[in-house]
N, CA, C and O atoms as a GROMACS GRO file, in nm:
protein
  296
    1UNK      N    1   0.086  -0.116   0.000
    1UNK     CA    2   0.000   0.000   0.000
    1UNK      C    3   0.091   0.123   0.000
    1UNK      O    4   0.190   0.140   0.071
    2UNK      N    5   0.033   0.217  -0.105
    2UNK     CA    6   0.134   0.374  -0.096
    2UNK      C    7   0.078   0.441   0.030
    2UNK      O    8  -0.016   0.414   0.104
    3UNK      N    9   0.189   0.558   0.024
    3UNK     CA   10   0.131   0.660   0.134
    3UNK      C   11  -0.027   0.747   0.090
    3UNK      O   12  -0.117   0.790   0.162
    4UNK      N   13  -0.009   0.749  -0.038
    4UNK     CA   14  -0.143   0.834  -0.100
    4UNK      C   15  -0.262   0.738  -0.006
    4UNK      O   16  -0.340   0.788   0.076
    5UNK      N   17  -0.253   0.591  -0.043
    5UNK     CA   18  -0.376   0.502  -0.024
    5UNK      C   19  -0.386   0.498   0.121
    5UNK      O   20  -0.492   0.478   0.180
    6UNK      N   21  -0.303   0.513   0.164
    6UNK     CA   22  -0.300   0.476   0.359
    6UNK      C   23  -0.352   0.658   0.352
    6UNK      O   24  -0.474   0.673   0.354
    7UNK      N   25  -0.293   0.749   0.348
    7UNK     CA   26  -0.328   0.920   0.370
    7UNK      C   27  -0.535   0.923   0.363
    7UNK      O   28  -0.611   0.950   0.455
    8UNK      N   29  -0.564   0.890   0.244
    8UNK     CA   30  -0.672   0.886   0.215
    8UNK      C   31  -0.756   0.786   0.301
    8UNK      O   32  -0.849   0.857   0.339
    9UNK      N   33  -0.772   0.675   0.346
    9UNK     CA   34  -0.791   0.590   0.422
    9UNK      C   35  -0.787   0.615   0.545
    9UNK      O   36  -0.886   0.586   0.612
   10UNK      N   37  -0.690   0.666   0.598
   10UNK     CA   38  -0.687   0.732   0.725
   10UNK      C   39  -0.788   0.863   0.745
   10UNK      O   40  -0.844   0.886   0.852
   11UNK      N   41  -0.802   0.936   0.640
   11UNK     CA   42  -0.886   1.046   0.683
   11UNK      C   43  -1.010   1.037   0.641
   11UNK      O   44  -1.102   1.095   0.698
   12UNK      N   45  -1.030   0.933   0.496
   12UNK     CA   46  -1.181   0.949   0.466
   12UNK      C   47  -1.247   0.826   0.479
   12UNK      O   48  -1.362   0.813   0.437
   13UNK      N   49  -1.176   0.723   0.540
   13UNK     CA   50  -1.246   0.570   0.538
   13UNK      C   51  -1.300   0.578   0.656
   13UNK      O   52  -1.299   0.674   0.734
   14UNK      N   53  -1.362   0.444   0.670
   14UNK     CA   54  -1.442   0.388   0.789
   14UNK      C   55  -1.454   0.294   0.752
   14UNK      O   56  -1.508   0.260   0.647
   15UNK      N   57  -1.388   0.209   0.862
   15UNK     CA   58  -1.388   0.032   0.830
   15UNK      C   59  -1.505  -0.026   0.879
   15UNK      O   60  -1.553  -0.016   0.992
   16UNK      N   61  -1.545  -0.085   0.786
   16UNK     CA   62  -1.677  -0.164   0.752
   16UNK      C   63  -1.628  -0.347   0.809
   16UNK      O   64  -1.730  -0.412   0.831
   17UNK      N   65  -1.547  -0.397   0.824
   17UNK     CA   66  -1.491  -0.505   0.850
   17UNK      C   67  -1.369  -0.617   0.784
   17UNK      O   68  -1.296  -0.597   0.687
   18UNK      N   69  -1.374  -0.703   0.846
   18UNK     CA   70  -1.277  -0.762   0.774
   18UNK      C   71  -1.324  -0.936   0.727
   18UNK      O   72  -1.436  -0.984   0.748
   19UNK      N   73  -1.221  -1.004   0.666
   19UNK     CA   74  -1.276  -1.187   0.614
   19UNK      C   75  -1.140  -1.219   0.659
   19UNK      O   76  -1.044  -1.144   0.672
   20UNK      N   77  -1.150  -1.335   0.680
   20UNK     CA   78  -1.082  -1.482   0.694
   20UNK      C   79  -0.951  -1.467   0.665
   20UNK      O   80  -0.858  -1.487   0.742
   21UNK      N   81  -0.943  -1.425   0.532
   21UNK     CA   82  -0.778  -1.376   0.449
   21UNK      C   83  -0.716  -1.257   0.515
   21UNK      O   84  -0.596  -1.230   0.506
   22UNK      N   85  -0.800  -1.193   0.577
   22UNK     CA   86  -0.720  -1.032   0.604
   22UNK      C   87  -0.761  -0.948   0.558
   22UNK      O   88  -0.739  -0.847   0.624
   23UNK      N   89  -0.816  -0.930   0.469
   23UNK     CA   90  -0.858  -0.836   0.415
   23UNK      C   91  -0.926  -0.745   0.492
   23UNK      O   92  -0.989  -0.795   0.585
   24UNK      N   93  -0.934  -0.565   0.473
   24UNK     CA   94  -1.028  -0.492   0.524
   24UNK      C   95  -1.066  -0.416   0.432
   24UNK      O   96  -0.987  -0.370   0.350
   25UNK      N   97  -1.249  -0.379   0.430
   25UNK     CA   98  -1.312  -0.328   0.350
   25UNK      C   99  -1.320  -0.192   0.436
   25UNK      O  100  -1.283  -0.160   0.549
   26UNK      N  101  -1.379  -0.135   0.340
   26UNK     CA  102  -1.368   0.040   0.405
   26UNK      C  103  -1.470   0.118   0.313
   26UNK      O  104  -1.481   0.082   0.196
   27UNK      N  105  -1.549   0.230   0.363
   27UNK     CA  106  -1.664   0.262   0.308
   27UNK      C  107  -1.648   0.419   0.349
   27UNK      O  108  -1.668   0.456   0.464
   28UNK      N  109  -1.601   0.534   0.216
   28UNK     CA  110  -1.654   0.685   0.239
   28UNK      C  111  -1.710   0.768   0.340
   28UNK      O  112  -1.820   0.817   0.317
   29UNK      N  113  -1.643   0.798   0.468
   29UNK     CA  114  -1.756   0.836   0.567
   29UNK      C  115  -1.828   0.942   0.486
   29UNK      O  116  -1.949   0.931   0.501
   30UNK      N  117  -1.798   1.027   0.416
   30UNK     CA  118  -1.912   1.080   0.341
   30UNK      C  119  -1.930   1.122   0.216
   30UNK      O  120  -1.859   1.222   0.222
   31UNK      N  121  -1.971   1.120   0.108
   31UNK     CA  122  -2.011   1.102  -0.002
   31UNK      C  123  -1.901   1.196  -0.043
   31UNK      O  124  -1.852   1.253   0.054
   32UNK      N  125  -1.828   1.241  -0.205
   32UNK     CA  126  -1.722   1.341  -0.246
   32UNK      C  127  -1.871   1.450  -0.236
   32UNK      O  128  -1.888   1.555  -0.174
   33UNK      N  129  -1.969   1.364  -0.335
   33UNK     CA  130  -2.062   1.514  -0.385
   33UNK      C  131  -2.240   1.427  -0.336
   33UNK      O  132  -2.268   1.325  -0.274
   34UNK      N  133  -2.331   1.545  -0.411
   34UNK     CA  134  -2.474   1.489  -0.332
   34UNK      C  135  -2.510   1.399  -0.392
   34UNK      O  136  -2.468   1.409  -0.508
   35UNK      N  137  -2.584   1.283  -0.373
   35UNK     CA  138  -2.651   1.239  -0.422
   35UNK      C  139  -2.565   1.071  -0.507
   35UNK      O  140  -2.622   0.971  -0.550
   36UNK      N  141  -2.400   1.108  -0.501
   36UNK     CA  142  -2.342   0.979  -0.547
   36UNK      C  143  -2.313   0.853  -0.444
   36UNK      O  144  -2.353   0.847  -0.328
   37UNK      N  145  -2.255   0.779  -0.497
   37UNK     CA  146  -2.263   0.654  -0.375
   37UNK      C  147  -2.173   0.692  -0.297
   37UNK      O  148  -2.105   0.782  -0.346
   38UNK      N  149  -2.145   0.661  -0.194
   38UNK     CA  150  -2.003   0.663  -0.104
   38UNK      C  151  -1.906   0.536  -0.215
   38UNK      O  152  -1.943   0.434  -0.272
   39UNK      N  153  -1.781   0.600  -0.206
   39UNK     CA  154  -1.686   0.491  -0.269
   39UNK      C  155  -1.678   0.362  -0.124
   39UNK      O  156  -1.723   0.372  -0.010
   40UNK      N  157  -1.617   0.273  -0.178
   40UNK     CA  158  -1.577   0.154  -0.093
   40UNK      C  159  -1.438   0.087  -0.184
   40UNK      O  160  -1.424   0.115  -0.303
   41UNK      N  161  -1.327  -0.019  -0.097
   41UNK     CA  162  -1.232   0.026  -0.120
   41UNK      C  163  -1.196  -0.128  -0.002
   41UNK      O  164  -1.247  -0.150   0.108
   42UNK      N  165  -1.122  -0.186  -0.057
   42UNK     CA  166  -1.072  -0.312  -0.005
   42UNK      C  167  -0.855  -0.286   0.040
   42UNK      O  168  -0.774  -0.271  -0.051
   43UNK      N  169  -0.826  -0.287   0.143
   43UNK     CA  170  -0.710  -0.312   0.172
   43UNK      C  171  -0.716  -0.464   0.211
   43UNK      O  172  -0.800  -0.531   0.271
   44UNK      N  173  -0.535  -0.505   0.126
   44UNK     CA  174  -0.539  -0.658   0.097
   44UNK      C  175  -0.400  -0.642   0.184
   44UNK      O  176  -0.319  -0.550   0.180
   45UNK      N  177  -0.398  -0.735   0.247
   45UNK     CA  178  -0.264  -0.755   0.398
   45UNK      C  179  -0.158  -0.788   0.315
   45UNK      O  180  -0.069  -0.820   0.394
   46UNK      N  181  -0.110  -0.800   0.191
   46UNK     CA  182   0.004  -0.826   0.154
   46UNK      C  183  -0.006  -0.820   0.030
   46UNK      O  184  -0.079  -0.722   0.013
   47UNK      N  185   0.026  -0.871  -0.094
   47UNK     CA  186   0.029  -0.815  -0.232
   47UNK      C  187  -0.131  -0.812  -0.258
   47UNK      O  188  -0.208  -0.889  -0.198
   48UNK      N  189  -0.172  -0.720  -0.350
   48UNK     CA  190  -0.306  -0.678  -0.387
   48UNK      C  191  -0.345  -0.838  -0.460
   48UNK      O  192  -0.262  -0.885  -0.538
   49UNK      N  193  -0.440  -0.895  -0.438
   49UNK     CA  194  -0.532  -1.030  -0.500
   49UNK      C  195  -0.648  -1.000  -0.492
   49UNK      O  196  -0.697  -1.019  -0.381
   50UNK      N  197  -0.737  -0.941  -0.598
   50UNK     CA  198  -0.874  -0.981  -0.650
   50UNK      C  199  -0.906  -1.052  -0.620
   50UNK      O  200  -1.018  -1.030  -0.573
   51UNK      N  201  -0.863  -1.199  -0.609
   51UNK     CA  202  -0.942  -1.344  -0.622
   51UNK      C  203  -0.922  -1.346  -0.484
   51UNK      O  204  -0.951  -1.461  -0.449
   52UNK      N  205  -0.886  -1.279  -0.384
   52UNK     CA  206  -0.918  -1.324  -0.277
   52UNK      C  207  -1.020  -1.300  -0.170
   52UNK      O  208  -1.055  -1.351  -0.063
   53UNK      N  209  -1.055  -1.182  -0.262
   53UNK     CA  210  -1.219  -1.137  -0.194
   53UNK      C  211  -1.341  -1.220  -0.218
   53UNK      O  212  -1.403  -1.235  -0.323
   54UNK      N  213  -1.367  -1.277  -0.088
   54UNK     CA  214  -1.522  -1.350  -0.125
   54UNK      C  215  -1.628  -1.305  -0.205
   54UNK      O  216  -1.625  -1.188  -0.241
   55UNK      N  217  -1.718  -1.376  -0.239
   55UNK     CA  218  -1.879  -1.311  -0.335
   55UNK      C  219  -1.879  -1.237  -0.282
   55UNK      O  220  -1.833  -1.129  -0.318
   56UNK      N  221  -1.945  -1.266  -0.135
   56UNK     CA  222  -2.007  -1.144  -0.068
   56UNK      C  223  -2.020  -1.008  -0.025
   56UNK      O  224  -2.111  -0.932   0.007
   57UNK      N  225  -1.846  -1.007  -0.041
   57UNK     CA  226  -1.778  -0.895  -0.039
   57UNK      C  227  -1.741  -0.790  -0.160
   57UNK      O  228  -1.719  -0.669  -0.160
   58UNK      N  229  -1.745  -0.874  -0.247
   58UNK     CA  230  -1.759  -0.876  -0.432
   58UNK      C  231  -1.887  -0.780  -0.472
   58UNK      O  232  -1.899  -0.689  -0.554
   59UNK      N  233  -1.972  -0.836  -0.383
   59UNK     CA  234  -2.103  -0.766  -0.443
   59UNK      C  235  -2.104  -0.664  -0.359
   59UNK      O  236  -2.171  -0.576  -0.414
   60UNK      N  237  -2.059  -0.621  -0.234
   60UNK     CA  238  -2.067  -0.473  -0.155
   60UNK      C  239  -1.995  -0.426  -0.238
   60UNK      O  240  -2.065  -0.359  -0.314
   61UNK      N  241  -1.850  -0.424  -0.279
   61UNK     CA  242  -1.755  -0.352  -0.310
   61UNK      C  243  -1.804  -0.256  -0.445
   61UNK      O  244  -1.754  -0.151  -0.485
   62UNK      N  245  -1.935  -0.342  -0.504
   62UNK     CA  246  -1.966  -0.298  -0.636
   62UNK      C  247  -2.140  -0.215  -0.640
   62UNK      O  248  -2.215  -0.157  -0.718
   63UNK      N  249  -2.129  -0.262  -0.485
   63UNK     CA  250  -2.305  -0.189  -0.500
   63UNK      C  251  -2.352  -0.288  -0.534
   63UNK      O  252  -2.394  -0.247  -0.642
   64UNK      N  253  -2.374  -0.367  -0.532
   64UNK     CA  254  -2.449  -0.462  -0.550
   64UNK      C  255  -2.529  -0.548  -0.378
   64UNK      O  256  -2.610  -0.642  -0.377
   65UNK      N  257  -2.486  -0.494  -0.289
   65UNK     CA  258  -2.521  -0.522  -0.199
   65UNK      C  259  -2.512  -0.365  -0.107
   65UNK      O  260  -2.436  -0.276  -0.146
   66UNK      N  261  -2.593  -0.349   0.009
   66UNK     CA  262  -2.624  -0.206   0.063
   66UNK      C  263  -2.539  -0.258   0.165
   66UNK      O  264  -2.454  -0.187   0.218
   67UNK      N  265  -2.560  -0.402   0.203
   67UNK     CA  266  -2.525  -0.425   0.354
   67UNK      C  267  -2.411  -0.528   0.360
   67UNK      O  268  -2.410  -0.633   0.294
   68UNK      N  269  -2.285  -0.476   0.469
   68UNK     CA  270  -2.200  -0.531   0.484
   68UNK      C  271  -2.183  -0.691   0.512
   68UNK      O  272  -2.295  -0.731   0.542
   69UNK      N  273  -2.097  -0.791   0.516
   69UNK     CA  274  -2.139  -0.908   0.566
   69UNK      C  275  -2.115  -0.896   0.697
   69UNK      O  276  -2.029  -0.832   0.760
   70UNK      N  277  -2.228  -0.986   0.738
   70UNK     CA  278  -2.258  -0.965   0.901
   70UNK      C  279  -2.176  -1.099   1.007
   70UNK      O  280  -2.204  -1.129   1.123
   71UNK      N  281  -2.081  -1.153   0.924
   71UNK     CA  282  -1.980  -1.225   0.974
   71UNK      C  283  -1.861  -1.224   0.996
   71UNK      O  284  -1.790  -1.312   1.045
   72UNK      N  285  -1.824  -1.074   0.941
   72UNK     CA  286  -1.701  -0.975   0.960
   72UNK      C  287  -1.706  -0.942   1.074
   72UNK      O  288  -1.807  -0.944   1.145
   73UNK      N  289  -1.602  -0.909   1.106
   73UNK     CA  290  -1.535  -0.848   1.251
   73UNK      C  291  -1.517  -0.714   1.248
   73UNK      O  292  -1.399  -0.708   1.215
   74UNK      N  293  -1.555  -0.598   1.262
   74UNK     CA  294  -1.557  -0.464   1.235
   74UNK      C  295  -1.400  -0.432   1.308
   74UNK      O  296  -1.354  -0.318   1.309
   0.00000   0.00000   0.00000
């Protein structure tokens, strides 16, 4: 992870939880502008892997789901 991605993360995230692998998801505490989605935004514990994010997490990350999985550990 760069300093840009940790800088930004630190001031505009809010961790939504984590899975099994490590991973932590993170969700916009507030929108850039009105009316768009909040971004969301996956930190991966060691080299960046796509394939290691579950469905479930797959479909938050994309809007496809409103609600976090409720088997994460915040």
């Amino acid at each position: 992870m760069n300093i840009a991605t940790w800088l930004f993360t630190w001031f505009k995230g809010r961790l939504v939880g984590t899975d099994a692998v490590g991973n932590r998801y993170f969700i916009e505490r507030e929108p850039h502008a009105r009316g768009t989605k909040p971004r969301r935004w996956v930190l991966y514990p060691g080299a960046a892997n796509a394939a290691s994010v579950p469905d479930g997490w797959q479909a938050w990350l994309r809007h496809g789901s409103t609600v976090a999985l409720t088997d994460s550990k915040p």
